[in-house]
C-alpha positions as CSV (number, residue, x, y, z in Angstrom):
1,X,-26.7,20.8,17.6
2,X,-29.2,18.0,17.3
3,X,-28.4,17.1,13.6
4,X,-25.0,17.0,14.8
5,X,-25.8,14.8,17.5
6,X,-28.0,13.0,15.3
7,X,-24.8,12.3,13.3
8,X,-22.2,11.6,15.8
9,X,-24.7,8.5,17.2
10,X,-24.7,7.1,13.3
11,X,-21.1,7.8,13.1
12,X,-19.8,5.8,16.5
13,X,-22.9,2.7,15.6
14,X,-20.7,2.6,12.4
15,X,-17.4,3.0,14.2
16,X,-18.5,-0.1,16.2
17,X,-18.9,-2.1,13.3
18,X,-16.5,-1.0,11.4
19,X,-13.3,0.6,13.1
20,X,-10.5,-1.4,14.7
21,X,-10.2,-0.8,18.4
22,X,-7.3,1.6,18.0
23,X,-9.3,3.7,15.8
24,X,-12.5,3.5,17.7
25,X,-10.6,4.6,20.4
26,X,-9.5,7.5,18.6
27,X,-12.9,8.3,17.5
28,X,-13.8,8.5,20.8
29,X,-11.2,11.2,22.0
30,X,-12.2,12.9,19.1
31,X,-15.4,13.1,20.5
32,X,-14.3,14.5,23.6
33,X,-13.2,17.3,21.8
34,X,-15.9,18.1,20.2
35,X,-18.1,17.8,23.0
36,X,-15.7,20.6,24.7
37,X,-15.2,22.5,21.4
38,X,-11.3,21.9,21.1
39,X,-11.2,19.4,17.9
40,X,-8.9,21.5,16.0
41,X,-6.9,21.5,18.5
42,X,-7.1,17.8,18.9
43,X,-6.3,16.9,15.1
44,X,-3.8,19.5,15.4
45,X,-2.0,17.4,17.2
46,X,-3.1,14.3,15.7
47,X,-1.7,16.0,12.6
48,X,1.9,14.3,13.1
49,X,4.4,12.2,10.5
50,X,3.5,9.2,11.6
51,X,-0.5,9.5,12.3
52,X,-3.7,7.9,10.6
53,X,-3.9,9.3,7.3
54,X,-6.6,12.3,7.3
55,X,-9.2,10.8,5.1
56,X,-10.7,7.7,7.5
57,X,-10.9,9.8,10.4
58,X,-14.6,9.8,10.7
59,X,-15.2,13.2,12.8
60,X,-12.7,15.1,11.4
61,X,-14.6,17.9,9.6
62,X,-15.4,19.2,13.1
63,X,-12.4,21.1,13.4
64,X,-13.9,23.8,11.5
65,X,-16.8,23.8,13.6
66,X,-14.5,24.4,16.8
67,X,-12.6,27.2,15.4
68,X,-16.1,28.7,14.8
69,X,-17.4,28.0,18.4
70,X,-14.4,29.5,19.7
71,X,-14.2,32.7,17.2
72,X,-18.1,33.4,18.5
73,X,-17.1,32.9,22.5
74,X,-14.6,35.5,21.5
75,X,-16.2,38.3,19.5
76,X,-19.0,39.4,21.6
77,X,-16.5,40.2,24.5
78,X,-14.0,42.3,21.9
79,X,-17.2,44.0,20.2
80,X,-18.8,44.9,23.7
81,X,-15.7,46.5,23.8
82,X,-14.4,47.9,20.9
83,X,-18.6,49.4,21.1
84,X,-17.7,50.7,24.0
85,X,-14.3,52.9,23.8
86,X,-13.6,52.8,20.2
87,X,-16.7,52.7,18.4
88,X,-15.6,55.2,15.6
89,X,-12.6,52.9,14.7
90,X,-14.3,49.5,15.1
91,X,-14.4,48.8,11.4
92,X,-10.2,49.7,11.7
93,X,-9.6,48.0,14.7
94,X,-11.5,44.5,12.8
95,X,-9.2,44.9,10.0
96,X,-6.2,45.3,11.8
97,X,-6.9,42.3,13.6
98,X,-7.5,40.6,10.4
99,X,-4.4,41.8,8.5
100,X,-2.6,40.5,11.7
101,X,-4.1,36.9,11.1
102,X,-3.7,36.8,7.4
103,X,0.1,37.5,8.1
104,X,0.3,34.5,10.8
105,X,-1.5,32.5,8.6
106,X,1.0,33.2,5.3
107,X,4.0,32.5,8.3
108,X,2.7,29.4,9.8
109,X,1.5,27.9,6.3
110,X,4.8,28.1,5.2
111,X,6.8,27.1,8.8
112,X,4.0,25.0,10.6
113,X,1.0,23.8,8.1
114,X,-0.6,22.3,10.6
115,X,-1.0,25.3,12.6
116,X,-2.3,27.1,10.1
117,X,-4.6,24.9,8.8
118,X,-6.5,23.9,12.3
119,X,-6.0,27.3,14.7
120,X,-7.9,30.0,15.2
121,X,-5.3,32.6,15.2
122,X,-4.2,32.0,11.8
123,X,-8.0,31.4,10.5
124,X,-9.3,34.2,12.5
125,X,-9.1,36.7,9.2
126,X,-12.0,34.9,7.4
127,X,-14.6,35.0,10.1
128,X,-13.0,38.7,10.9
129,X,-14.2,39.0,6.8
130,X,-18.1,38.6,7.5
131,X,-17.2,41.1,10.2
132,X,-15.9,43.7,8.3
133,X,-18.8,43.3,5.9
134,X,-21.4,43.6,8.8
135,X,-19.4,46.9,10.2
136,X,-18.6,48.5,7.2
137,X,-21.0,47.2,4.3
138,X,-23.4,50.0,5.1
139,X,-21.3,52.3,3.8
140,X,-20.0,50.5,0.6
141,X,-22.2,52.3,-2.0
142,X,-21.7,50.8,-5.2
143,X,-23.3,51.9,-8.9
144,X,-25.0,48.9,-10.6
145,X,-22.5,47.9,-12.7
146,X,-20.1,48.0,-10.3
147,X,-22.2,45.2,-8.2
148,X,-22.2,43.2,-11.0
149,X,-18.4,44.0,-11.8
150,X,-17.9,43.1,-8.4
151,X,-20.5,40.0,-7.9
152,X,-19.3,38.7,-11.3
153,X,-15.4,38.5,-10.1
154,X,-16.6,37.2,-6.7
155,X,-17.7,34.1,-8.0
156,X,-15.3,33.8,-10.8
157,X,-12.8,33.3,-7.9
158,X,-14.9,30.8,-5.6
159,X,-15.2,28.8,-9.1
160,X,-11.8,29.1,-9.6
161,X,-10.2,27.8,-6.7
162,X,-12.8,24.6,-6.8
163,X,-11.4,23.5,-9.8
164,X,-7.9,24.4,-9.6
165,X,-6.9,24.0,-6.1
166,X,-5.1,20.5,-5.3
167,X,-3.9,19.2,-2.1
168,X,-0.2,20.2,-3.0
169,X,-1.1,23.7,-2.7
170,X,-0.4,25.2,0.5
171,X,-3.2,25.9,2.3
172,X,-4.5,28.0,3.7
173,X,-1.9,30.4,3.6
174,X,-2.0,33.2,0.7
175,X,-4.2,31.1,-1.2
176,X,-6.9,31.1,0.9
177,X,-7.7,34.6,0.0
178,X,-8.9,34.0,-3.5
179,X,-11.6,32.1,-2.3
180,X,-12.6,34.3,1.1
181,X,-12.3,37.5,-0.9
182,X,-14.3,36.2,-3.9
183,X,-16.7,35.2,-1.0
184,X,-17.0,38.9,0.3
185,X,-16.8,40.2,-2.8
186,X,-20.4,38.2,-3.7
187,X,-21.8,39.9,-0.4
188,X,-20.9,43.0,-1.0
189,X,-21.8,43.0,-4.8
190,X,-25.3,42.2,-3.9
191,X,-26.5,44.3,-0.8
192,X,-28.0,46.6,-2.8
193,X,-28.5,45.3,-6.2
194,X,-30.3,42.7,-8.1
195,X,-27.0,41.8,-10.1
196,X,-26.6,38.1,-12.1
197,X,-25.0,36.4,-10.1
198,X,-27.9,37.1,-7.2
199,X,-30.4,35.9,-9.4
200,X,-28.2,32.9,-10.8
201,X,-27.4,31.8,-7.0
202,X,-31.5,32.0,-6.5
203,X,-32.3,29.0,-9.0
204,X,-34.0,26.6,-6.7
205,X,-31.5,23.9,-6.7
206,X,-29.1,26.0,-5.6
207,X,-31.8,27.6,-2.4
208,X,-31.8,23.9,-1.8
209,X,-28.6,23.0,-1.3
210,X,-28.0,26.3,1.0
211,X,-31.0,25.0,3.0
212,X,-29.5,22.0,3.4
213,X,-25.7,22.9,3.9
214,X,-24.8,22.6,7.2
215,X,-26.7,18.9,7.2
216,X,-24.4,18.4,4.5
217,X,-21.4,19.5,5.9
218,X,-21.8,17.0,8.6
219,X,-22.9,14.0,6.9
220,X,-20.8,13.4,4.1
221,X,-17.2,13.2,5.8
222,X,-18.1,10.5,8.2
223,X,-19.5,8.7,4.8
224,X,-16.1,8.9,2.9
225,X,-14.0,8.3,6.0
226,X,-15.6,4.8,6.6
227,X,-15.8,3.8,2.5
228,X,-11.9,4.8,2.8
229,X,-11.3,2.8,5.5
230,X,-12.8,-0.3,4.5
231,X,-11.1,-0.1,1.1
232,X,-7.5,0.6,0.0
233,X,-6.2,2.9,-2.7
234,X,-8.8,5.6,-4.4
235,X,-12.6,5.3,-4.4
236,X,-14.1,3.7,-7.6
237,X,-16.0,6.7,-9.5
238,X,-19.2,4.9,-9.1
239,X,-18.8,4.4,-5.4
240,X,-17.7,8.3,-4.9
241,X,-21.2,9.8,-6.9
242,X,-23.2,7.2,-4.6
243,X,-21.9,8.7,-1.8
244,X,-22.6,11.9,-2.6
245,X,-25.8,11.0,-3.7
246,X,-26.2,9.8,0.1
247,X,-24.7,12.2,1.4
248,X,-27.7,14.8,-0.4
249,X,-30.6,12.0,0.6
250,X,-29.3,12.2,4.7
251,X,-28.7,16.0,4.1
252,X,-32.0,16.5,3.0
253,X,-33.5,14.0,5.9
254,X,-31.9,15.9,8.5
255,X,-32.6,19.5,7.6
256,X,-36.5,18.3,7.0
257,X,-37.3,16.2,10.3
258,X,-34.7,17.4,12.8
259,X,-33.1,20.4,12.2
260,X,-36.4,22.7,10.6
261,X,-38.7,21.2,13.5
262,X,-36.1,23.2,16.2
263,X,-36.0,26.1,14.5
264,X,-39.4,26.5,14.2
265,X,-40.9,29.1,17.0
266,X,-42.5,27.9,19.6
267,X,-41.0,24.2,19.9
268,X,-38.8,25.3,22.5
269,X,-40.0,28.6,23.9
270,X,-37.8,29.7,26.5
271,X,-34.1,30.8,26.1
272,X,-33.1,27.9,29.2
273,X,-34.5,25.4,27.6
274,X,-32.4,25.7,24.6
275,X,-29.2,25.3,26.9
276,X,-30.1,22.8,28.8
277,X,-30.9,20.6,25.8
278,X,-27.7,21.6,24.4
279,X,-25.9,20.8,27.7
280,X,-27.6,17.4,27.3
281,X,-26.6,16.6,24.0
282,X,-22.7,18.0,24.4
283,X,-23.2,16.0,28.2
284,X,-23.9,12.4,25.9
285,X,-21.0,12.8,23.2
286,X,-18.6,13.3,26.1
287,X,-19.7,10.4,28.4
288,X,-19.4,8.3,25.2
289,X,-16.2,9.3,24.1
290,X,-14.5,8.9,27.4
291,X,-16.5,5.6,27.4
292,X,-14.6,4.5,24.2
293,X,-11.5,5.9,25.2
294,X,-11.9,3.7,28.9
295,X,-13.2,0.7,27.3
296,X,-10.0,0.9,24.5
297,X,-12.1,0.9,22.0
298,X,-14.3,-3.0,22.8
299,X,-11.0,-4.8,21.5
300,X,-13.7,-7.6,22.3
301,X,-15.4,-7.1,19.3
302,X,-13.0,-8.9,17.0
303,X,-10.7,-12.1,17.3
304,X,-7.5,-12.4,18.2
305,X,-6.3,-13.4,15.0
306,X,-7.6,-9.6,14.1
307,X,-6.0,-7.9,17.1
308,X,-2.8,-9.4,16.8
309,X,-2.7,-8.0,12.9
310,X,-4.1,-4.9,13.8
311,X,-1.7,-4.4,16.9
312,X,0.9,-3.9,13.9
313,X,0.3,-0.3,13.9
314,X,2.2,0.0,17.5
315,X,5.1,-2.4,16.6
316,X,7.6,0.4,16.2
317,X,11.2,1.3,16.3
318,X,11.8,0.9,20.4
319,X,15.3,3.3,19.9
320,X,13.6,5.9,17.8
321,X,13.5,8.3,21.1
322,X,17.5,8.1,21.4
323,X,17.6,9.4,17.2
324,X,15.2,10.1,15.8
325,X,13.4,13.7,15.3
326,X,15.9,15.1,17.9
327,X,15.7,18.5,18.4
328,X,19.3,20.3,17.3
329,X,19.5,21.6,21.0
330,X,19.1,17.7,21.9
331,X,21.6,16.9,19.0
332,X,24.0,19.2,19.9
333,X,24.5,18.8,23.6
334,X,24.2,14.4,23.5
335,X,27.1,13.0,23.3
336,X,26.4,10.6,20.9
337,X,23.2,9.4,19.7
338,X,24.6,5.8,20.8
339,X,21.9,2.5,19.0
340,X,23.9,-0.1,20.0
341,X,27.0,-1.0,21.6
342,X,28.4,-0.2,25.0
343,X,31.9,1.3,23.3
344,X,32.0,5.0,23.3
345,X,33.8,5.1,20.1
346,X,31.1,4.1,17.1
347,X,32.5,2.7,14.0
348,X,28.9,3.2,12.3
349,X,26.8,5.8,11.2
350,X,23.4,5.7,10.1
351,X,21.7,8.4,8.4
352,X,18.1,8.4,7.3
353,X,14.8,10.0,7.1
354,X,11.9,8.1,8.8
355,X,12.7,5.0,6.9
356,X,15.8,4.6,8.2
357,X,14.2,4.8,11.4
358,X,11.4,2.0,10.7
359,X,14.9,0.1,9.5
360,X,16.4,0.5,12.3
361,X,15.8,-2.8,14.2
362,X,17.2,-4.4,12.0
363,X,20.3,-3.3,12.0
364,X,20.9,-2.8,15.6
365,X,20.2,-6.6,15.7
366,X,23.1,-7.2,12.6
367,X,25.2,-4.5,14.9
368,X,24.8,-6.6,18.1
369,X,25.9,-10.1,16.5
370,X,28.9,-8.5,14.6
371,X,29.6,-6.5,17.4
372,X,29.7,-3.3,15.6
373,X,28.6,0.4,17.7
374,X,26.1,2.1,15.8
375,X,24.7,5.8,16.4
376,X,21.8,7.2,14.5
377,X,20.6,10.7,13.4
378,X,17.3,10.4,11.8
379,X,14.8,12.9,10.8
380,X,11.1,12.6,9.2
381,X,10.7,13.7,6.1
382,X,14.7,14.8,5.6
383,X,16.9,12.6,3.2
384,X,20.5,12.2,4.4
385,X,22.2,14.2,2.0
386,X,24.0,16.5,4.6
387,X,27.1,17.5,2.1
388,X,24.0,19.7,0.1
389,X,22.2,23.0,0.7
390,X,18.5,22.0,1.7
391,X,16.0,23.4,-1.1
392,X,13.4,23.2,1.6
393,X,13.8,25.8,4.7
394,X,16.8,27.3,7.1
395,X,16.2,24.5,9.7
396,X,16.2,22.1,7.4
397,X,20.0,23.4,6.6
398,X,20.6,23.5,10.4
399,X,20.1,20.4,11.2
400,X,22.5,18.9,7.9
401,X,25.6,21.8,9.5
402,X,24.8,19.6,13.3
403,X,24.9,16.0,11.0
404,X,28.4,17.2,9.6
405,X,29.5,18.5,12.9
406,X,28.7,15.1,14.2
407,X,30.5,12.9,11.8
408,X,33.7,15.3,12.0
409,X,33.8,15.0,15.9
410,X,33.5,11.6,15.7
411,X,37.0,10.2,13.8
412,X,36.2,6.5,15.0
413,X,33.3,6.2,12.5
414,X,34.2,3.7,9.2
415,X,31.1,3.6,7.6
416,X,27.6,5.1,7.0
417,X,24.8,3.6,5.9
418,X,22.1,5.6,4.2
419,X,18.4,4.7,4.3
420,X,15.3,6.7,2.8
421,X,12.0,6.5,0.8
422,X,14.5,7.9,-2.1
423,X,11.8,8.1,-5.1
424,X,9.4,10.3,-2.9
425,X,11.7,13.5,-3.0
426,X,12.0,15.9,-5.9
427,X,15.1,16.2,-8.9
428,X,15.0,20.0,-6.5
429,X,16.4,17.8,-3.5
430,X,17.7,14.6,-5.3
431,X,19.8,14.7,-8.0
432,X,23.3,13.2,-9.0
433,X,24.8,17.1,-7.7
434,X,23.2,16.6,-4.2
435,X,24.0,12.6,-3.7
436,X,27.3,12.9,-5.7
437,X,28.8,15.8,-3.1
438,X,27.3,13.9,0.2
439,X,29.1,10.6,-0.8
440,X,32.3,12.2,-2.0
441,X,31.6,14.6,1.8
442,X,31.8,11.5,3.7
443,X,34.2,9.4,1.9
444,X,36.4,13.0,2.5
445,X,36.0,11.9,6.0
446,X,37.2,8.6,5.3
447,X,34.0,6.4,5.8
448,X,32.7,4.0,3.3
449,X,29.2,4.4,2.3
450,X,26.2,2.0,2.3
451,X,23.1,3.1,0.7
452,X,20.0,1.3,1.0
453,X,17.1,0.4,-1.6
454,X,13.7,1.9,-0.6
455,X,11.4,-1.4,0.6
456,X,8.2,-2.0,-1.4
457,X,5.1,0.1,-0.7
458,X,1.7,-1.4,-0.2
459,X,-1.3,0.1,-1.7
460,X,-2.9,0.7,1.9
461,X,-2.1,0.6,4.9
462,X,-0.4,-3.7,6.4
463,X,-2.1,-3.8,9.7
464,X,-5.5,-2.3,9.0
465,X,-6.0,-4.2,5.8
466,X,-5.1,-7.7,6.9
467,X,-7.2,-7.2,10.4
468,X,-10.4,-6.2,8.8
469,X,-9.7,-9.2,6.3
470,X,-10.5,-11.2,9.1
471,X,-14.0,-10.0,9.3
472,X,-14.3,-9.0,5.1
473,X,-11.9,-11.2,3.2
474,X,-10.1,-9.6,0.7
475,X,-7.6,-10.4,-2.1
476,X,-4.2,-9.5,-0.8
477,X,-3.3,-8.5,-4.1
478,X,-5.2,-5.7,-4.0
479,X,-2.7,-3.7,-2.2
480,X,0.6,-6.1,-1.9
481,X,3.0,-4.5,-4.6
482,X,4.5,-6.8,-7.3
483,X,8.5,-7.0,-8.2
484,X,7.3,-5.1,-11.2
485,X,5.6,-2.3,-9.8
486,X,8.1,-1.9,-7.3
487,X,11.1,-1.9,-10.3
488,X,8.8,0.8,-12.3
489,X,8.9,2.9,-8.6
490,X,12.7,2.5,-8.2
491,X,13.6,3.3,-11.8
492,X,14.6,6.5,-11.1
493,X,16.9,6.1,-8.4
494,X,18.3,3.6,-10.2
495,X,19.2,5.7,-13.0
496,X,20.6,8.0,-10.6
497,X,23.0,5.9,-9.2
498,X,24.2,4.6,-12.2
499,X,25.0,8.6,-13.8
500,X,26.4,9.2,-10.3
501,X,29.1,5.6,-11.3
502,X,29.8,5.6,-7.3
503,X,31.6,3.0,-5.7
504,X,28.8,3.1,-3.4
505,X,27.4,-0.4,-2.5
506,X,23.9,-0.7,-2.1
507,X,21.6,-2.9,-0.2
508,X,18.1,-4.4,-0.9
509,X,16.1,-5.3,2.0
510,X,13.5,-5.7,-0.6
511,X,14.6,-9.4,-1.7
512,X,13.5,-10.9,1.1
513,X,9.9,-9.5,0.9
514,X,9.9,-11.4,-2.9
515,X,11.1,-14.6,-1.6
516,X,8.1,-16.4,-1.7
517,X,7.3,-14.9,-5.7
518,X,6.3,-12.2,-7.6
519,X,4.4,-10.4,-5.2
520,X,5.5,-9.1,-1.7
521,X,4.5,-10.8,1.4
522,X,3.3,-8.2,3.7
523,X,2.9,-10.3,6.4
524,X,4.4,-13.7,7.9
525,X,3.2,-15.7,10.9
526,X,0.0,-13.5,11.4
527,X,2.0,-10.2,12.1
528,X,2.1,-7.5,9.5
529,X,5.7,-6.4,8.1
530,X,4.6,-3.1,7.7
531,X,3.4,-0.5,10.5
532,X,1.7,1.6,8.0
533,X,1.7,1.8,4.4
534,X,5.5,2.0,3.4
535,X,7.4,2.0,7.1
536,X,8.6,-1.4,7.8
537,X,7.7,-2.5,11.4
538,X,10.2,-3.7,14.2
539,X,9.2,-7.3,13.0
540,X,9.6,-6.9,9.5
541,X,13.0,-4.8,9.7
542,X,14.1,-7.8,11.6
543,X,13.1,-10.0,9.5
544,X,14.8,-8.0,6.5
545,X,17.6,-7.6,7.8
546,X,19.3,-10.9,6.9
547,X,19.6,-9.5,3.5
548,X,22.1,-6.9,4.8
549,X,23.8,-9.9,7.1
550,X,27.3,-10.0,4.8
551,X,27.9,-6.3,4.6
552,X,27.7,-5.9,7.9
553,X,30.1,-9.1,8.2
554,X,32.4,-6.7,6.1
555,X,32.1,-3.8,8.2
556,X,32.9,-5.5,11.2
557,X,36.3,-6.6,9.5
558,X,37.5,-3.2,9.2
């Protein structure tokens, strides 16, 4: 606890220097959670579509912690128990419990990531692991080479999941277990042997970084969070290995001068003591997060020139609650997901993943002067191709059978316009079968289809870049996208369209973002065009939209 607290007052000095109000704010709930043990469940639902990209969120790496704190308030009560009345089956009863867990875990990886990743019920088999070691290892008698069979295959697996394990594997889900069971496997390999891999892992260096672990654990995420924040795209090499370095050097400066003086005996002798200088530490991180939280994170701290670009983030779809992300018990029952227009009877259709959302200003301002009714089904993460089977999951098919159910109840509808961040999906999902059948499914139903080019994508995120510009200048170019880089991205969807040989028409809201030359502009009178890195704000799909002015002229002749 006080190297931790000796981190969190480091982390929010830096926050105030560094992080925009929103975020400070944000670092400041987060520290409310922590205080009270609950930050997984915090990120957990921070985890969202549309929230602040894992890797600047400076307390993060607590989560963990949390799911430990609350896995320890938990276990003494079931042991006491299990001690109790089933004492001859604890060891059973442990692995029951963890089987359980492991087969929530391999569920909600698959159905709800998020849950998986940052909840203790589908993370409760690895502790329950240590357990099962601590109840049963006594027991487990194994022959020499068998410890070093067992050791050797341990580690093999730890090593193995370091180096091949990438962020597009699913996690933690069945995956996890190469790494927990070659962790056990170590353990119980060397409780009663002197095998290699013991004597390997004994090499000083290695005693030294265990020694220093848990100091190292907390200091280096806060490091990386803030180098990410301040600087778009991937960390320079160089940077990344000083960091770590830096991350050692403060590791080795906490364990040595404020986490080895409280363990040693006699520093604080009595049991009550220990709590209530816990209770004072958890007692500070709270008042100060609800302090940042209050205070909305000093926007005083930077101009108004900077608030006004950093601001961007919130400058959103306002009709994304009537459309978007329904659920397909909303979807079903609402009459019609109406955007514009008063007229019951909608001659429009748009259909989009969350980038037809972020467009979506701008075309309810195109449907209000032509006088055209628009409805909208959107849905993050989902492209419109509702005349397909999904490759992804059942619900995912469920909500395409409610889109088509939609569009055949609704005769009045003459066109449909579809918008999505096309190059981001796979040839599984994407291909001239899947688009070729939705456009000839909704021509069937007599509309005429609109499909929309994907905008440019920044190399960071609009509003936080050009806002901490004002304080650190830097070269838009460094994350603005030229017309070349953003042909090279669409290349694919253009070869697509072109096997397809549709009569589809196409729009490109793009031109107007390389009006002023070869790179995009990303922001215009001091407000950013984007509200993240690649969604369009309400302000910039306004100010797009004039690019799709004449096809909606031709709509509204029909």
């Amino acid at each position: 606890l006080p190297a931790m607290l000796v981190v969190v007052i480091i982390t929010v000095v830096l926050g105030y220097i560094i992080l925009l109000p929103h975020d400070f704010r944000e670092l400041g709930q987060s520290l409310v959670a922590h205080s009270l043990a609950l930050s997984n469940f915090y990120f957990w639902r921070e985890s969202g579509y549309f929230d602040g990209p894992s890797e600047i969120k400076p307390l993060l790496h607590t989560w963990s912690l949390a799911v430990e704190e609350q896995f320890y308030l938990l276990m003494p009560g079931l042991l006491v128990i299990l001690h109790r009345w089933f004492r001859k089956q604890l060891s059973k009863i442990l692995g029951i419990f963890a089987v359980m867990s492991l087969a929530w875990c391999i569920h909600s990886t698959n159905t709800s990531p998020s849950t998986a990743f940052y909840l203790l019920p589908a993370r409760a088999w690895e502790l329950l692991l240590g357990a099962l070691i601590a109840t049963s290892g006594p027991i487990i008698r194994l022959k020499r080479w068998q410890s070093e069979v067992v050791s050797l295959l341990g580690l093999a697996s730890v090593f193995l999941s370091i180096v091949l394990y990438r962020s597009v594997i699913p996690f933690p889900g069945a995956y996890a277990l190469i790494p927990c069971v070659g962790t056990a496997a170590m353990i119980v390999g060397n409780a009663h042997h002197d095998t290699l891999v013991r004597r390997l892992l004994s090499i000083p260096v290695f005693v030294g970084v265990g020694l220093i672990s848990y100091s190292l654990y907390l200091w280096h995420w806060p490091l990386f969070a803030f180098a990410n924040y301040l600087l778009p795209g991937s960390l320079p090499l160089g940077l990344a290995l000083g960091l770590v370095t830096l991350s050692l050097s403060l590791a080795y400066l906490s364990w040595r001068f404020v986490e080895t003086p409280f363990r040693r005996q006699g520093l604080i002798r009595e049991r009550g003591v220990v709590f209530v200088v816990g209770g004072i530490a958890m007692t500070i991180m709270l008042v100060a997060g609800i302090g940042l939280h209050q205070l909305n994170g000093l926007r005083g701290r930077f101009s108004s020139e900077a608030l006004q670009l950093a601001d961007g983030r919130t400058d959103r779809n306002p009709y994304r609650n009537q459309h978007h992300d329904l659920s397909l018990t909303r979807l079903r029952n609402l009459e019609k997901p109406l955007v514009s227009g008063a007229n019951a009877q909608p001659n429009v259709i748009i259909l989009g993943d969350s980038h037809g959302d972020a467009l979506m200003p701008g075309i309810v301002r195109l449907c209000e002067t032509h006088q055209l009714t628009a409805m909208a089904i959107t849905r993050s993460a989902t492209l419109p191709l509702c005349f397909t089977t999904s490759p992804k999951n059942a619900g995912e098919q469920a909500f395409y059978d409610v889109v088509i159910n939609r569009l055949q109840a609704t005769p009045s509808l003459k066109h449909a316009i579809l918008v999505a961040r096309w190059t981001e999906y796979s040839a599984e999902w994407l291909n001239e079968l899947s688009l070729g059948k939705t456009i000839q499914g909704l021509e069937k139903l007599g509309l005429k289809v609109w499909l929309v080019r994907q905008v440019p994508e920044p190399a960071s995120d609009v509003p936080r870049f050009y806002a901490l510009s004002q304080r650190w200048p830097m070269a838009e170019t460094r994350i603005a996208p030229s017309k070349q880089d953003h042909a090279a991205r669409r290349r694919s969807m253009d070869d697509l369209l072109s096997a397809i040989g549709s009569t589809v028409s196409t729009l490109d809201p793009a031109s107007a973002l390389f009006q002023k030359g070869p790179v995009a502009t990303l922001q215009h009178d001091g407000r950013p065009l984007y509200f993240d890195g690649n969604h369009l704000s309400r302000f910039g799909a306004i100010l797009v939209s004039s690019t799709m002015a004449s096809a909606f002229e031709i709509m509204a002749q029909d």
